[in-house]
ROGUVEX-222676 format. One line per 5 residues: number of its first residue (from 1); their letters; for each residue x, y, z of C-alpha. Coordinates in pm, 1 decimal, m for minus. Each point is the difference from the previous one (the first is absolute). Layout:
BEGIN
NUM	A	X,Y,Z; ...
This chain:
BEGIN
1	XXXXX	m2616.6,m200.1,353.2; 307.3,198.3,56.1; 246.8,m230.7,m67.7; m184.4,m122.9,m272.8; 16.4,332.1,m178.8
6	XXXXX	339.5,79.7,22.3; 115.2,m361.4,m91.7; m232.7,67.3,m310.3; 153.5,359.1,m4.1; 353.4,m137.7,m36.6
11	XXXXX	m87.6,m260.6,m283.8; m151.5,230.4,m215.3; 256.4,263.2,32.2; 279.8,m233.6,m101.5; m239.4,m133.3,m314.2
16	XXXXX	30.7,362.7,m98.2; m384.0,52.5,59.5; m171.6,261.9,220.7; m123.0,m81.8,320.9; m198.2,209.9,253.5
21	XXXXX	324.2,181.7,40.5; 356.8,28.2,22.0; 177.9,m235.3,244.7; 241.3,43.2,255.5; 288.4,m130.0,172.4
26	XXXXX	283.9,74.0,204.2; 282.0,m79.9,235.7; 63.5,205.5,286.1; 347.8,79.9,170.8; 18.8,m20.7,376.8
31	XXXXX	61.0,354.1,49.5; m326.5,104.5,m182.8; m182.3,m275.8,191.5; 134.0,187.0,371.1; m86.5,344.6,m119.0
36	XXXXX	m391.7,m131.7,m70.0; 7.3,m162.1,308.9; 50.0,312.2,175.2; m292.5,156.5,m182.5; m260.3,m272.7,m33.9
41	XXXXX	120.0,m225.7,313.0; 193.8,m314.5,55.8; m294.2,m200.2,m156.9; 70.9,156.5,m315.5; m28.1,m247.9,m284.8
46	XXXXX	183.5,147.8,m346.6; m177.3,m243.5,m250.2; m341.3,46.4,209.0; 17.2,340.3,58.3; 56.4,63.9,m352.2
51	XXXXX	m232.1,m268.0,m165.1; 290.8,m137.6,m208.2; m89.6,m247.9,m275.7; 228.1,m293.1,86.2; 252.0,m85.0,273.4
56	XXXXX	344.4,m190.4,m60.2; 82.8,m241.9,238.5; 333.6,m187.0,36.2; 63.7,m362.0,132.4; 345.1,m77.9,96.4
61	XXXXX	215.3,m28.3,m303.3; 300.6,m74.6,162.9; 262.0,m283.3,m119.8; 52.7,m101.4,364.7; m279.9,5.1,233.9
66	XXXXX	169.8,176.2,286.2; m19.0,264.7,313.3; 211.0,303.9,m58.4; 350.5,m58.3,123.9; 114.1,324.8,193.0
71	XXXXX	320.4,39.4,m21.5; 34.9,362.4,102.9; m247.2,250.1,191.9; 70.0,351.8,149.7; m349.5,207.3,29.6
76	XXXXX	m198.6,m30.0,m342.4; 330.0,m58.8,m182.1; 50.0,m356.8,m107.2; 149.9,m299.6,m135.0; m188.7,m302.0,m93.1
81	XXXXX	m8.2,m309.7,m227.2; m262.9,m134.7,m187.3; m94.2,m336.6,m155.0; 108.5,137.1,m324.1; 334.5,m50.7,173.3
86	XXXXX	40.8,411.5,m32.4; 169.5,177.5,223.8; m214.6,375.0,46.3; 71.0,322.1,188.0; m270.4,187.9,50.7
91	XXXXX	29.9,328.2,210.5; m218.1,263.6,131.3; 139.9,299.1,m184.0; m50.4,m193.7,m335.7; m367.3,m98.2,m117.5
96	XXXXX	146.8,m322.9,m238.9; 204.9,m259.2,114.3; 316.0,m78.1,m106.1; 153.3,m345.0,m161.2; 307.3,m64.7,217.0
101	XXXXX	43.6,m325.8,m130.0; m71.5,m326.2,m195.2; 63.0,m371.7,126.6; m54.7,m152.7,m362.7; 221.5,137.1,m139.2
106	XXXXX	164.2,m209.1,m215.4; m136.5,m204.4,m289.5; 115.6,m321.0,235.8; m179.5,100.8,263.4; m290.4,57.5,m226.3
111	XXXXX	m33.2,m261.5,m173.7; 28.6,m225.4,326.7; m230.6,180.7,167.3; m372.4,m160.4,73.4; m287.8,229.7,72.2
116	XXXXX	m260.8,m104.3,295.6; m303.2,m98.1,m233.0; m219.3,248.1,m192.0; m271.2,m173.3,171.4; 160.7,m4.6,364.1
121	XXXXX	m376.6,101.4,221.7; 227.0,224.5,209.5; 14.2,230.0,m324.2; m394.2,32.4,33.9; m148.1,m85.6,352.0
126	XXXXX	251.6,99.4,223.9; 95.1,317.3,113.8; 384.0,136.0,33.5; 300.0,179.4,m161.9; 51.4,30.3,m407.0
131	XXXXX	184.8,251.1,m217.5; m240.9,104.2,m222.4; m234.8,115.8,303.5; 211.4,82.8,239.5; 298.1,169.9,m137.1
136	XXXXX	m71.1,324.1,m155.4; m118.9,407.5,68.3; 25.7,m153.6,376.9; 59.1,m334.2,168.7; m269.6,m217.1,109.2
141	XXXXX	m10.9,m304.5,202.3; m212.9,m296.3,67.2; m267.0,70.1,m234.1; m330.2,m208.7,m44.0; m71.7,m300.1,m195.8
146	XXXXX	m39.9,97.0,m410.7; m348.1,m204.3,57.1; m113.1,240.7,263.6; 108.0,307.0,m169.0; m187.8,m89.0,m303.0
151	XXXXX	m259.2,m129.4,250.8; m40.4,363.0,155.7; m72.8,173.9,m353.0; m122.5,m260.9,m255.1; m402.9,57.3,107.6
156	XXXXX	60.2,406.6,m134.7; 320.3,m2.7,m195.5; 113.3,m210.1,m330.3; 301.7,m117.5,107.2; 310.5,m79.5,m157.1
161	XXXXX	218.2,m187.6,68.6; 424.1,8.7,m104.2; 313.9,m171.3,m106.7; 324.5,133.6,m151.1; 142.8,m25.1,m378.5
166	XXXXX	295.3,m172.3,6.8; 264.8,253.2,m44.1; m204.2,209.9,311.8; 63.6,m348.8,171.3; 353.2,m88.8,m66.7
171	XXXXX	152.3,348.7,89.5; m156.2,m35.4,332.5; 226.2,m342.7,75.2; 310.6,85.7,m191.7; m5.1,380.0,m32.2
176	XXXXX	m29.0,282.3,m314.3; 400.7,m22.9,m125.0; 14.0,m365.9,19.2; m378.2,m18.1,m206.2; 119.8,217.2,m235.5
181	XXXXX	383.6,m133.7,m50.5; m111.6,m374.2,m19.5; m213.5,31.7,m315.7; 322.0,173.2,m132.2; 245.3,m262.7,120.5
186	XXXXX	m128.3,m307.9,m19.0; m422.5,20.5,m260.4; m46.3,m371.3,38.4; 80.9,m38.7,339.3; m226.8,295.3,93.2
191	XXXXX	m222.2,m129.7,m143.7; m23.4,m314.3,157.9; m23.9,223.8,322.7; m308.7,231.5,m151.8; m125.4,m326.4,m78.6
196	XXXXX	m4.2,m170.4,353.3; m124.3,327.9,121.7; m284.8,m26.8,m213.6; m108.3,m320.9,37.3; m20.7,33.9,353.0
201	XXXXX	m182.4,389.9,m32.4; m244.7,m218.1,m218.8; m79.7,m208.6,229.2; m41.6,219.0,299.2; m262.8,162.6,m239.2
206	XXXXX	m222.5,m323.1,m18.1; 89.3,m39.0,366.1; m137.0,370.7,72.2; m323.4,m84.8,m223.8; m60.6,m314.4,176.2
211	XXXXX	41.4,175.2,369.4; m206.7,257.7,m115.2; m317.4,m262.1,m41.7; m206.8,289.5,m247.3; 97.9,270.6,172.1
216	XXXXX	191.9,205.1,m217.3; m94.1,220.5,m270.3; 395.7,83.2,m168.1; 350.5,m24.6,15.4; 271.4,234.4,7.0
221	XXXXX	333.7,m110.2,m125.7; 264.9,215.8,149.7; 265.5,42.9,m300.5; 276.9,291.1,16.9; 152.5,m49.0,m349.5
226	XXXXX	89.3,401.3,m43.9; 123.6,289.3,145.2; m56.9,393.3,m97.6; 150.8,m9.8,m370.7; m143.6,m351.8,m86.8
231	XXXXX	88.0,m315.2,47.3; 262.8,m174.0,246.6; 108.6,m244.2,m268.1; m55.5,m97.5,m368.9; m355.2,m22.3,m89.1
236	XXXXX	60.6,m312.1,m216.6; 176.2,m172.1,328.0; m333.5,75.3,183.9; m164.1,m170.7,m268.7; 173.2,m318.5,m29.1
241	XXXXX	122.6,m12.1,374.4; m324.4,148.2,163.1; m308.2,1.8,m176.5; m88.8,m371.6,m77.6; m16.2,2.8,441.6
246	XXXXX	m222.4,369.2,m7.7; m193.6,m203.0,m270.6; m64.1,m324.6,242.7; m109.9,205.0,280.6; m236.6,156.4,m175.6
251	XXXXX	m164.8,m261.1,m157.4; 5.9,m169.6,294.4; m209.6,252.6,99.4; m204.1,35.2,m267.8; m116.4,m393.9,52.7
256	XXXXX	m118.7,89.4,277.3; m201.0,316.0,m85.0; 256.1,304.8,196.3; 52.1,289.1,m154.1; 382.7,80.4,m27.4
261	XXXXX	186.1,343.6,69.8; 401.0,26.4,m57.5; 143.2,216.7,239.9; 330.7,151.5,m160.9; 136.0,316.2,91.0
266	XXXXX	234.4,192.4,m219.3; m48.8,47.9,m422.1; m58.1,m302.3,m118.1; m137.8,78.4,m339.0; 160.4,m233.6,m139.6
271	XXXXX	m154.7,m308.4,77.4; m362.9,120.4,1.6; m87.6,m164.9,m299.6; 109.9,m332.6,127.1; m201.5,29.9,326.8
276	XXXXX	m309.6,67.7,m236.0; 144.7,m319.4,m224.2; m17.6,m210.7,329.7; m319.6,130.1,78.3; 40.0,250.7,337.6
281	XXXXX	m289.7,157.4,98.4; 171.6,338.8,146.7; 335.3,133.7,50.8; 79.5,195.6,298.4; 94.9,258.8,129.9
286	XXXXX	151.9,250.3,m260.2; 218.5,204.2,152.5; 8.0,387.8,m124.1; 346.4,56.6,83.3; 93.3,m285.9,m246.9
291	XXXXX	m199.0,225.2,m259.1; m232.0,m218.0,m25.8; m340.0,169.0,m115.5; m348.8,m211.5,m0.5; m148.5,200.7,m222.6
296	XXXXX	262.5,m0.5,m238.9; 53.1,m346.2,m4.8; m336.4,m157.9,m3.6; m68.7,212.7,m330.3; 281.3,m187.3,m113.0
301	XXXXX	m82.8,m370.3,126.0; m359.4,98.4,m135.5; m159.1,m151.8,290.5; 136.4,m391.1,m17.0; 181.7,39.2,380.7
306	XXXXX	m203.8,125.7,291.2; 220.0,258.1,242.5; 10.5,45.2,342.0; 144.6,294.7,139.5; 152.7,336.4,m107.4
311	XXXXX	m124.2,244.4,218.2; 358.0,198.0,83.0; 72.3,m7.1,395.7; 223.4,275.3,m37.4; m291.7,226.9,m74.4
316	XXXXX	m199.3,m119.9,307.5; 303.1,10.9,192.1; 29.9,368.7,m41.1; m427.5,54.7,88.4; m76.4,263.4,m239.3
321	XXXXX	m411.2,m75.3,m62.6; m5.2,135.8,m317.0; 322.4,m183.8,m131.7; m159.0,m362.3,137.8; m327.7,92.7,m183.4
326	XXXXX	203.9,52.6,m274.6; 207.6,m325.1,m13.2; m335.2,m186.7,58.3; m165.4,80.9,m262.6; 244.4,34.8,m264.3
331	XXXXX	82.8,m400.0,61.1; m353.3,m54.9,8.5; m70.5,78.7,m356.5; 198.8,m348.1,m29.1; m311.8,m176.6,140.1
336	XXXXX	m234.6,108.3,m252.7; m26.2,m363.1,m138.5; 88.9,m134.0,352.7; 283.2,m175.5,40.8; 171.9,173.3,273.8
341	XXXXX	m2.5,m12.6,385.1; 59.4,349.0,212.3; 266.1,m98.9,197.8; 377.5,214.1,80.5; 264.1,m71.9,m220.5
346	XXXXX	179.2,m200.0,262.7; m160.4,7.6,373.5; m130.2,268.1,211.0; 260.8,147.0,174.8; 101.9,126.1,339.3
351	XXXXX	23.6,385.5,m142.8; m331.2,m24.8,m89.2; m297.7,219.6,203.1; m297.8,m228.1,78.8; m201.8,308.3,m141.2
356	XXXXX	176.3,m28.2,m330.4; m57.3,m316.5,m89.5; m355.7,76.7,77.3; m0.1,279.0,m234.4; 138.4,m258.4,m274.7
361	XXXXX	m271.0,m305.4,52.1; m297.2,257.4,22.3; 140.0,139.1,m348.8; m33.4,m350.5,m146.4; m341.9,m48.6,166.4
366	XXXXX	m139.6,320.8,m100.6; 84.6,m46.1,m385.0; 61.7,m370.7,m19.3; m370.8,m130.4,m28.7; m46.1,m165.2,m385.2
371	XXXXX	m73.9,64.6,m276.0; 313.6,279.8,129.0; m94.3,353.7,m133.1; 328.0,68.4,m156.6; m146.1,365.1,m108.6
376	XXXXX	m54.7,13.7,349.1; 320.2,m91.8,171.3; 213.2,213.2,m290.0; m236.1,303.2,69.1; 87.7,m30.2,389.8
381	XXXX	352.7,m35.7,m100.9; 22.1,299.9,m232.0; m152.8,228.4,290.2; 232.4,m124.9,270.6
């Protein structure tokens, strides 16, 4: 019945009704993971030990179906390539890796280049390197098959599963300056690129669906389309370049009965109102230091976009009880109506205590039960 609940949980916070209670989610940074470890044991479990509401679960996304290439190791600092044909350093002293390099990077070698296919089993059913899971807060290796990680949580969890919007996608092979100059130098031949890139992201979708056999319960589409100020390029190029392949993914998804949540970090204002046009269940995650404000902005939206995130790191980060109470339940009076996930406004971090974060999900539990007593949660904040 578990699964059941949160699955119904999810779809009736993102139809803007109220179900038994708020929902959560999260992502969790390595470092966070190690310091719970130490208190709780090596078995410890972040999405079990804090009952999460859904999981997100990657297959391998990559162009080229590949092992890491290492082409430089000394200790934990490293140089590898990937079978987005990126060259990445990632070193100890530095939690995110860094993009050394780009082998497509040319529209020539671009447009000649042919992806292994969307529907390739090794993307599913076998286990191995890939950028997307491998290369980030820390560098794994080898993992296990996408089947048998969805396998391990899909009697408990609803699981979700992920691909990448097609500008997310194409800086990956051919880097950020060169995604950003081409639309600038050359529109039609960009396009033509976006294009190729989204037919075969498409694909991979249905491929993922298929592999999946029932399984999953969403998708998250990974889209970075803004930074701190707003948005990395003209909102009307995101709409004529971009959106009609955000649009196919999601109704891809919709055929097939997933819930959908964008993940795009930075202000992206702009282009909420198209990702409601196109029909997006939730946008994620709402950073704070882009000023973004959940509160604020669903009383504008009046309801018509579900949210996922918002709750400031920062805040946590520093471990003050009363300030995390605080934060909690100021974003909560977003989720009167539902339509909003507790979840951090990017990832939990490695800065952040195990005991904090605690002090942030029992806030949510404690004053997150519908119908939400709003007098309630105001009267707690005005005495904090």
């Amino acid at each position: 019945m578990g699964k059941e609940l949160k699955v119904k949980r999810l779809q009736e916070a993102l139809a803007h009704k109220c179900p038994d209670r708020i929902p959560n989610g999260e992502f969790f940074w390595t470092g966070f993971v190690k310091k719970c470890k130490a208190k709780w044991g090596e078995d410890f479990d972040p999405w079990r030990f804090f009952d999460t509401d859904y999981i997100v679960i990657t297959p391998n996304l990559d162009p080229k179906i590949q092992s890491f290439e290492i082409l430089h190791q000394e200790g934990e600092d490293i140089i590898l390539k990937t079978g987005f044909g990126a060259t990445i350093k990632r070193s100890r002293e530095i939690p995110m890796p860094h993009y050394d390099a780009f082998d497509y990077d040319t529209f020539e070698k671009m447009e000649a280049f042919i992806f292994d296919s969307p529907s390739d089993p090794r993307r599913f059913f076998s286990g191995g390197d890939d950028q997307i899971n491998c290369v980030g807060d820390a560098l794994a290796r080898n993992i296990p098959a996408w089947t048998n990680r969805v396998d391990s949580y899909v009697e408990d969890f609803p699981v979700f599963g992920s691909v990448c919007e097609v500008y997310e996608y194409l800086w990956r092979m051919i880097g950020t300056e060169n995604s950003l100059y081409w639309m600038l130098e050359d529109p039609e031949r960009y396009k033509g690129v976006v294009d190729k890139v989204g037919d075969f992201i498409v694909e991979l979708c249905k491929a993922q669906i298929e592999a999946g056999k029932g399984r999953l319960t969403g998708m998250y589409i990974w889209g970075d389309v803004a930074y701190r100020n707003g948005m990395l390029f003209n909102p009307q190029t995101w709409r004529e370049v971009f959106k009609p392949h955000v649009k196919r993914i999601i109704d891809v998804c919709h055929e097939n009965g997933l819930l959908v949540i964008y993940h795009g970090c930075g202000n992206a204002t702009p282009i909420y109102e198209d990702m409601i046009e196109i029909g997006l269940d939730a946008y994620n995650p709402l950073e704070c230091k882009a000023d973004l404000d959940i509160v604020k902005i669903n009383e504008t939206l009046e309801s018509r976009l579900g949210f996922c995130g918002n709750i400031d790191m920062r805040v946590l980060e520093r471990g003050n009880k009363t300030e995390i109470q605080k934060e909690v339940l100021y974003k909560m009076q977003a989720a009167v109506k539902g339509g909003w996930i507790f979840q951090s406004d990017h990832s939990v971090s490695s800065d952040v205590e195990p005991e904090s974060y605690q002090i942030a999900l029992e806030t949510v539990r404690t004053y997150g039960t519908y119908p939400l007593d709003l007098e309630a949660i105001k009267e707690k904040l005005a005495n904090l």
